[in-house]
Structure formats: structure tokens, C-alpha cells
C-alpha positions in Angstrom: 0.0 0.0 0.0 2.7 2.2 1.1 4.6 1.8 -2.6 1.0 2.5 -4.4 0.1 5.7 -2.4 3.6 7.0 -2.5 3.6 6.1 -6.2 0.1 8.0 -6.5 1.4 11.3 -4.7 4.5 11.2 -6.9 2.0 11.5 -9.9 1.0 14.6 -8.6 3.9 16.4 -7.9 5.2 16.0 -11.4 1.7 17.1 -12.2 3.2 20.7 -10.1 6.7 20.0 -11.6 5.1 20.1 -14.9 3.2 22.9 -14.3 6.0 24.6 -12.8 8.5 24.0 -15.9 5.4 24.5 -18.5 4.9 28.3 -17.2 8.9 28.6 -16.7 10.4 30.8 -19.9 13.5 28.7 -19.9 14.0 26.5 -22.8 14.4 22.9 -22.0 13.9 20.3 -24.3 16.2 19.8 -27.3 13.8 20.2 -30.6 10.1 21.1 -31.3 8.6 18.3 -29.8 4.6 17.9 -28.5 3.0 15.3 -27.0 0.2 14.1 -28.9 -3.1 12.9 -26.9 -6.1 11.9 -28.7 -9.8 11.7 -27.8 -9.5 14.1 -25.2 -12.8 15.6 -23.4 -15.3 15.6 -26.0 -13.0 13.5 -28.7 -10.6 16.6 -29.4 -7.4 16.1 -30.2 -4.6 18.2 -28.3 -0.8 19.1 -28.7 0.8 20.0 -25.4 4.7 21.4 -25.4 4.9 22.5 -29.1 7.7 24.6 -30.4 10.7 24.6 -27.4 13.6 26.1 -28.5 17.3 23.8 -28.3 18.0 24.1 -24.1 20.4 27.2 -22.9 23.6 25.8 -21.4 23.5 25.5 -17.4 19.9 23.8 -17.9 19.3 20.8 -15.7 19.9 17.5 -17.4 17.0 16.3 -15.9 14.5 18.3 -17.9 16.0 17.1 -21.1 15.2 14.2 -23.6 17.1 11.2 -22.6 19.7 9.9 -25.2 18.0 7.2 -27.2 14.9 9.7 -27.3 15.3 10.1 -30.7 13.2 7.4 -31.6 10.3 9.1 -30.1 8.2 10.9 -32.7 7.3 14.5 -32.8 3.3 13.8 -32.1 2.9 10.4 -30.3 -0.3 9.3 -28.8 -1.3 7.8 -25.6 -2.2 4.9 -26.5 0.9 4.4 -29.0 3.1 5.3 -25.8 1.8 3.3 -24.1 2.2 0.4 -26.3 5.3 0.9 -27.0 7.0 3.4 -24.0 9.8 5.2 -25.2 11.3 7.3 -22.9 10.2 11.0 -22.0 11.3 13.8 -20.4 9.7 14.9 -17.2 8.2 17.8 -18.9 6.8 15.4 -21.4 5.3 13.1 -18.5 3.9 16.3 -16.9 2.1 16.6 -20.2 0.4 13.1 -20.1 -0.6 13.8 -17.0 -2.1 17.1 -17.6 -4.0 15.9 -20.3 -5.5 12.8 -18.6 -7.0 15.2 -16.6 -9.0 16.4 -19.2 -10.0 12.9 -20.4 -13.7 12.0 -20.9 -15.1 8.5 -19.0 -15.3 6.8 -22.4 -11.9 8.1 -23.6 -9.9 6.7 -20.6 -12.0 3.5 -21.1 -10.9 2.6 -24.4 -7.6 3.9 -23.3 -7.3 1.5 -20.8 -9.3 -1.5 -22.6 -7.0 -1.7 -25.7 -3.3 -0.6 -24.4 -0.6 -2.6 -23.1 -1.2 -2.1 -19.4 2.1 -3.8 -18.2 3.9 -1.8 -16.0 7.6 -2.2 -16.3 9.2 1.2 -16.0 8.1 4.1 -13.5 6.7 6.2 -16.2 4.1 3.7 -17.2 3.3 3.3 -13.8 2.9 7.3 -13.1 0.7 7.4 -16.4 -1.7 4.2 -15.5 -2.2 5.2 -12.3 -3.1 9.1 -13.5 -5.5 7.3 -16.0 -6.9 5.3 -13.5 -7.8 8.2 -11.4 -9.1 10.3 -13.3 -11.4 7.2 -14.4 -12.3 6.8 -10.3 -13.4 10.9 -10.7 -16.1 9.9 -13.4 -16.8 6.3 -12.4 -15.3 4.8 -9.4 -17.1 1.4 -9.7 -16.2 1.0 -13.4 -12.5 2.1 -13.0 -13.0 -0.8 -10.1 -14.3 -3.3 -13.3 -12.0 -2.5 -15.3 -8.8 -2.6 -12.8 -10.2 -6.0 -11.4 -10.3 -7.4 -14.9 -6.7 -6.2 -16.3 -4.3 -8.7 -17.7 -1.5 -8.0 -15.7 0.3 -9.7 -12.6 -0.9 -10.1 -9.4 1.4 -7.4 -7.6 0.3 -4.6 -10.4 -2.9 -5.5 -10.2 -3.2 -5.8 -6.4 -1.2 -1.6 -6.3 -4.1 -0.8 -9.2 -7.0 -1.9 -7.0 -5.9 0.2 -4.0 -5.2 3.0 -6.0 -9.1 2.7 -7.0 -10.0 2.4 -3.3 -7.7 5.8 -2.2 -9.0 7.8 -4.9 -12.7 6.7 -4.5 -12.6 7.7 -0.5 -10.7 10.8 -1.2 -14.1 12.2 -2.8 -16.5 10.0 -1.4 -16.0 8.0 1.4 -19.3 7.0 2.4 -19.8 6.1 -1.2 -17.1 3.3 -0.9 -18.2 1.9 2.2 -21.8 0.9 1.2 -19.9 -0.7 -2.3 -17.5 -2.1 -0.1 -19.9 -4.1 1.9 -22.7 -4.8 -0.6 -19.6 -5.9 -2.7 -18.0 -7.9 0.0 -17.2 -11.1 -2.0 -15.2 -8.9 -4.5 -12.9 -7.9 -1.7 -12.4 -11.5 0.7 -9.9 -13.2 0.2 -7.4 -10.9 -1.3 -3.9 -10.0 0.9 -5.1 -5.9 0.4 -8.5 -6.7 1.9 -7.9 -5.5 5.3 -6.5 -2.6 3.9 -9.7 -1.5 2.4 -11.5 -0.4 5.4 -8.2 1.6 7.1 -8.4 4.0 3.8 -12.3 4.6 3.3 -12.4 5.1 7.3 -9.5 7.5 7.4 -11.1 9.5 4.8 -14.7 9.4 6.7 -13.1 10.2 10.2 -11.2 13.1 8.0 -15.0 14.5 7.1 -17.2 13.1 10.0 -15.2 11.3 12.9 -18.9 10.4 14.5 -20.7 9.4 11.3 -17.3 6.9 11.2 -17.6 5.2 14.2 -21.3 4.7 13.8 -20.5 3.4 10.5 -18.0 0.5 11.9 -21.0 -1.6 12.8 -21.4 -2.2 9.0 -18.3 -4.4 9.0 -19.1 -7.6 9.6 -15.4 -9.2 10.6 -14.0 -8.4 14.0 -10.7 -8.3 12.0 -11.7 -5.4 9.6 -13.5 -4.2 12.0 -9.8 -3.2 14.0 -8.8 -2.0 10.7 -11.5 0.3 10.1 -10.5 1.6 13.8 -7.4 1.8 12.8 -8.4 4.3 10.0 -10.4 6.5 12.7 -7.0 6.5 14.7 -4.8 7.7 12.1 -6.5 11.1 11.8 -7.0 11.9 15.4 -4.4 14.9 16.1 -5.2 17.0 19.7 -5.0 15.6 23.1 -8.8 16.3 23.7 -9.4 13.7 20.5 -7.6 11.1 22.0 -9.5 11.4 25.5 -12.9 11.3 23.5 -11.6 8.6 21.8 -10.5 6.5 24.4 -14.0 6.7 26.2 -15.9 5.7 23.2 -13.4 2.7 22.5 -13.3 1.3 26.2 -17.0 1.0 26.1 -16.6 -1.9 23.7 -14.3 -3.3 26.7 -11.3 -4.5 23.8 -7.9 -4.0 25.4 -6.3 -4.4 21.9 -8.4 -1.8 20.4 -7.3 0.4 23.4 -4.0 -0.6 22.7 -4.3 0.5 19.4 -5.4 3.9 20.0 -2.3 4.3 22.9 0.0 3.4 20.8 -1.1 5.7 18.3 -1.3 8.5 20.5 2.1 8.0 21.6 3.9 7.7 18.1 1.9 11.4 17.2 2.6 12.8 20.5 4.1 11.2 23.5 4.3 14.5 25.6 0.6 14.7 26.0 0.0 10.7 26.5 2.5 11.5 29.2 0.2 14.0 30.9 -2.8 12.4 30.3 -1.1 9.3 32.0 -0.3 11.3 35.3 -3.8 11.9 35.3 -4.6 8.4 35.8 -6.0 6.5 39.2 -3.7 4.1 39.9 -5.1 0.4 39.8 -4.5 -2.5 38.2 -5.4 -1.4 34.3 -2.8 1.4 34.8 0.2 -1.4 34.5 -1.8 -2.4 30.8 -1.7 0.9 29.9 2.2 2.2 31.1 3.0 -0.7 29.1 1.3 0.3 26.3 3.0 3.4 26.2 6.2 2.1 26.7 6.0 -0.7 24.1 5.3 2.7 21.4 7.5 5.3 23.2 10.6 3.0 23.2 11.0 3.1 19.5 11.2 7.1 19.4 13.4 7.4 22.3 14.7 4.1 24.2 16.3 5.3 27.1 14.1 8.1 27.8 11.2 5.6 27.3 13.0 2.9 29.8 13.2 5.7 32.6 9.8 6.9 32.2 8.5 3.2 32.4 10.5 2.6 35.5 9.9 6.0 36.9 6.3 5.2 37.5 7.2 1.6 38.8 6.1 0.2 42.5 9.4 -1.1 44.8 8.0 -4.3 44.6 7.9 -4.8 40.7 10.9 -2.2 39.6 13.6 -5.3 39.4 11.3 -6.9 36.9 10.3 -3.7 34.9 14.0 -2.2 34.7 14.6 -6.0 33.3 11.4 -5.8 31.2 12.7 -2.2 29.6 15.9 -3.3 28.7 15.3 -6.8 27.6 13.0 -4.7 24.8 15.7 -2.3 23.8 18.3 -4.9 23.6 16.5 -6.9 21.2 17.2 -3.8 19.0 20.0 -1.6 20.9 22.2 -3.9 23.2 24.2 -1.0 23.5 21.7 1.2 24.2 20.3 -1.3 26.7 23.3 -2.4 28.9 24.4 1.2 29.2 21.2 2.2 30.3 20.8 -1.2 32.5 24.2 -0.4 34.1 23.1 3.1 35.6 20.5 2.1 37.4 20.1 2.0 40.9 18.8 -0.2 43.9 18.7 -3.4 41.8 20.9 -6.3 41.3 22.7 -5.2 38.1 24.1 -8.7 37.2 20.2 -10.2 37.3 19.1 -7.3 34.5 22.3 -7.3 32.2 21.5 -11.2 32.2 18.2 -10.3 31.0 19.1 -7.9 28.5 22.0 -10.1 27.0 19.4 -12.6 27.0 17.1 -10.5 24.7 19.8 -9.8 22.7 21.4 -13.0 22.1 19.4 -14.0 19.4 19.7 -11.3 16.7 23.5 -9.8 18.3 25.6 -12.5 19.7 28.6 -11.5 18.8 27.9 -8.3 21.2 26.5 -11.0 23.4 29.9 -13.0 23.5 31.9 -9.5 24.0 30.2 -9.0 26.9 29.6 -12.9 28.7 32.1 -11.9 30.9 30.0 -9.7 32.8 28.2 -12.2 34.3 29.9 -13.5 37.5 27.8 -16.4 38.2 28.8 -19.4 36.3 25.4 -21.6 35.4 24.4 -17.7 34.4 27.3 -17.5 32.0 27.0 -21.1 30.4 23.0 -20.9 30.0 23.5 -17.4 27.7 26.3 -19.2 26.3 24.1 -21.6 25.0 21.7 -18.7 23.2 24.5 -18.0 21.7 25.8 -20.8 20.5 22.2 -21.4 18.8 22.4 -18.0 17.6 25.4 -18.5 16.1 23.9 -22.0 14.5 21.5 -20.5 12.8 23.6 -18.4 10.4 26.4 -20.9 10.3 27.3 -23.8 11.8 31.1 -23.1 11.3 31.0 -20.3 13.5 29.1 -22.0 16.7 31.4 -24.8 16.8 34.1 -22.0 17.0 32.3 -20.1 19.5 31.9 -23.7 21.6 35.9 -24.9 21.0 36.8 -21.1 22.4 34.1 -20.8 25.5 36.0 -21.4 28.7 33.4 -23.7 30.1 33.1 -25.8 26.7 32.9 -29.4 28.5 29.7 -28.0 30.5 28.7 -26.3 27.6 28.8 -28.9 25.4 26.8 -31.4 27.3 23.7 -28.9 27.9 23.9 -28.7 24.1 24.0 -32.4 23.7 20.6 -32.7 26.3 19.0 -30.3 24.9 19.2 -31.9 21.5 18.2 -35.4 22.6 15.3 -34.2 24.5 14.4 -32.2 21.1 14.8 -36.2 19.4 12.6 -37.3 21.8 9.8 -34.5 21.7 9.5 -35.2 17.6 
């Protein structure tokens, strides 16, 4: 989805950069070429760029014809291009684009039905999905059709049908949903289905955040239904949004959904989740929720995130959550992690660097190894030793059997290994 949408905005900012260069006095391209579209609007033809003089030294390389665009005729049509796709200049893309605007429904859908729609270079992928859109303007459900029926591969076909869905909630949200579910055997099955409902919801929070959560009774699937919640989420922006938020969502008593919404809260703005969090009464669903916004706030800021979750800790649990904290930042920063680990205070030090190493052993052991010797206590040592060891195994088997052959306690080492194995042998 990610590749699609960012694809789909790029179309429009060389729709600008187009604009921008067509209504810029400097010369660019290097002879009088147009771009020829046909059947335009009413079934018009157009010429778009005519008559640029050779470029003015200094101009950006960029914004000329590419080498072998010599092939590419003087007045070339859509559908020719699209056939065959030569290369253009931006300027010359910018011109498609500009001109698909201006496409009438029947136009774009013989474009579309007759053309080679294979998508092999970006530029035929910047014009399809313009042509596609401006189809979803005149007729969302039979630029849907027409998409869902295209010869091409899965992947470009699965980008094409989100494309339809973005644009189609961009101008009418509500629209989509009732296709959406009256069309809901269109949509199961496919890996983009459950991203359906986060874009028409996102654009129906955007308009009516209310009429949206009303709306998520329509979905059926408890599964889309945290999707389409997800949607909602993503446009919420103030502190007071989040609070209303949170009291509609724990009516419907799911901790995940709640979850959810923390977590967002926290990645937009961890300052007021913070606040909102000291407002709390403390009982046992606070625990769920300080680790809800330390399981988000950790990946902006680790350390400050570890403090904040350990700050707010009871003496009796603080051992286990300053070994909780760290254990999750070393799974990602071991550094990070056992420098932290190693300034805290009131705790036994040796217990939460065993922890952390032990978090980290799996995707770091060689920072793991560097730093076995900090443990003191010997059955400590030997059983992270042996995550290591299987960490090691799992990239090469070369390098564990070095790692054993070099461990100072390889004899005891060697035998846990050995159980361990034969009681794996006896489980299968």
C-alpha cells in the first residue's frame, strides 16, 4: 500500500513539476517536440509542449530528452506510448498527466481496454495510475471493473485496486463503504483486503469522525472491524481527540483496540499521553496501559522511554520492569540497553544485564559474546552461552562450533547442548 500511495502522490507532484516547468520561460527540451493525446474531453485532439527552442547551457539534465529519445516521434499518442514506451522527459510526462485530466469516462476507457497495461518502468506506472484516477473521478465502480479485470500480474494488479479504493474515499467515502460491503465477496480473500477499510475510514473520520464510528457496525469481521478503527486512529491529532476517543473505544471493553489507539497517541505525541497518563487513578489497568505506552515510546526514544516506564514503577515490581525495559531495547539496541541497565540503581545489576543479554542473544551475539564476561555467576554465563551458541547455529554452523571450541566452560557447555538436542529427538 505504502509503494501504491507513495507512487500516486508522486504523480501529482510532477503534475506541479510540470506545471511549474510549463509556465517557466527557460527552454528545456532539445527540438520542437509535442505530446500528442487523442480523444481528449469531448473527442478533441490536443498538442501539449509545441515549439521549445534547443535548451540554454546550465539547464538541468533532468528536464532534457534522454539519449536514445530520438526514436520518439514528434506527435505520439497515448495509446501508442503506451504500447510501446519510449522514454520522456519529465516535462513530457507532466504533459500526459495534464492531459488525462481532461479525459472524458469513455476516452480513458478505451484507453485503458485496448493498451498494453504492463507496468515495467516508472513512467508507465505514473501514467496508468493518473488514468486510473481520473477514471475513479467519473466512475469509481467501473474504474473498479476495469482494474479488477486487467491482464496483468498479481502485484500490479493488487497496487491498481488500492489505487481505486484511495482515490474513490478521497471524494467520497461514504460512497465506498456501502460498495465495499454490498460488494464484500469482490474484496475476501485478497492479501489488500484488510487494507480497504483503514483507507475509506481514514477519509470518513477526516470529514465526520462520529458518522465513522457509527458506521463501523457495517463491518461484519471483527478483523476489519480493528482495521477500520485503525483508520479513525490515524487522523485523530489534539490531546482532547484522543480522550474522547478512548472513552468511546473502552465501552466496547477490547484491550487491543485500546492498545491501538495508545500506541497511536504515543507515536503522534508522546508529551501529551505522558500528561494524560499522570492523570490516571492508579489500579491495576494502569500497569496495561504504562506498558502500552512504553511498548510505542521506546521506539522514538529508548532510554528516555526505559526511565519513564521505570519511573512510574512500584518497589516491589521495579527489578522486573527495569529488566522488562531493557530486555526490549536490547532486542534492537544492546548497546543502548546495557548502558542504560548499568546506571540504574537499587537493583541487582548482574540479574538485568542477564536479562538484556538474553534478549539480545538472538539477533546480536557476537555483542552478546563480547560481553559474557560480565556475568559472574557461572550456570548464568553457560545458559547465555548456550543462546548464543544457537544463535550463532542459525547463520552458520562453522561459527558455533568456534564459538563452543573457544568458550572457557566448553565441557559443561557442550553437554547442555547435547541434552538439549536429545530431548528435542525425543519430543519429535
Amino acid at each position: 500500500m505504502i509503494k501504491w500511495i507513495g507512487l500516486w502522490l508522486c504523480s501529482l507532484c510532477v503534475v506541479f513539476a510540470a506545471g511549474y516547468y510549463a509556465s517557466d520561460k527557460r527552454p528545456t527540451l532539445s527540438s520542437t517536440t509535442s505530446v500528442h493525446v487523442a480523444n481528449v474531453g469531448e473527442g478533441k485532439d490536443e498538442d501539449v509542449l509545441q515549439g521549445a527552442p534547443p535548451p540554454q547551457q546550465g539547464d538541468n539534465k533532468r528536464d532534457q530528452l534522454p539519449k536514445d529519445s530520438a526514436s520518439v516521434p514528434n506527435n505520439i499518442s497515448l495509446e501508442l506510448w503506451l504500447s510501446d514506451k519510449p522514454k520522456l522527459s519529465l516535462k513530457q510526462i507532466g504533459a500526459f498527466i495534464i492531459s488525462i485530466s481532461t479525459m472524458g469516462e469513455q476516452a480513458i476507457i478505451d484507453s485503458l481496454s485496448n493498451v498494453d497495461t504492463s507496468i515495467d518502468d516508472p513512467d508507465s506506472a505514473i501514467i496508468l495510475s493518473s488514468m486510473v484516477s481520473r477514471l475513479v473521478e467519473l466512475n469509481p465502480q467501473k474504474a473498479w471493473d476495469l482494474v479488477d479485470n486487467m491482464i496483468v500480474n498479481l502485484d500490479t494488479k493488487r497496487q491498481l485496486r488500492l489505487s481505486v479504493i484511495v482515490n474513490w474515499a478521497n471524494q467520497a467515502p461514504f460512497e465506498v463503504l456501502d460498495w465495499y460491503i454490498d460488494n464484500a465477496s469482490l474484496t475476501s480473500g485478497r492479501l489488500e483486503n484488510s487494507i480497504y477499510p483503514v483507507l475509506i475510514f481514514r477519509e470518513m473520520a477526516s470529514q465526520d469522525i462520529d458518522s465513522a464510528f457509527q458506521s463501523i457496525a457495517l463491518v461484519k469481521s471483527e478483523n476489519l472491524k480493528s482495521a477500520a478503527y485503525s483508520g479513525i486512529f490515524s487522523v485523530l491529532e489534539t490531546p482532547e481527540q484522543f480522550r474522547d476517543t478512548l472513552s468511546l473505544v473502552k465501552r466496547s471493553d477490547d484491550k487491543q483496540l485500546e492498545t491501538d489507539l495508545i500506541s497511536m497517541w504515543v507515536r503522534k505525541d508522546v508529551e501529551s499521553t505522558k500528561s494524560w497518563f499522570d492523570t490516571l487513578d492508579d489500579n491495576e489497568q494502569i500497569k496495561e496501559i504504562k506498558r502500552a505506552v512504553f511498548e510505542s515510546y521506546v521506539n522514538q526514544s529508548p532510554s528516555e522511554a526505559a526511565s519513564w516506564f521505570v519511573k512510574h514503577s512500584s518497589s516491589e515490581s521495579y527489578q522486573s520492569d527495569v529488566e522488562h525495559a531493557a530486555r526490549t531495547i536490547a532486542f534492537f539496541e544492546p548497546d543502548t540497553a546495557l548502558n542504560w541497565a548499568q546506571r540504574q540503581t537499587n537493583i541487582d545489576t548482574e540479574q538485568a544485564v542477564a536479562t538484556l543479554l538474553q534478549g539480545a542473544a538472538y539477533r546480536s551475539p557476537e555483542f552478546v559474546e563480547e560481553n559474557l564476561d560480565l556475568l559472574v555467576d557461572r550456570d548464568a554465563k553457560i545458559n547465555l552461552a548456550h543462546s548464543v551458541y544457537s544463535a550463532y547455529g542459525y547463520k552458520s554452523e562453522r561459527r558455533a562450533e568456534d564459538f563452543l571450541n573457544g568458550f572457557e566452560y566448553k565441557n559443561e557447555l557442550a553437554k547442555r547442548i547435547k541434552k538439549v538436542e536429545s530431548s528435542l529427538k525425543r519430543t519429535n
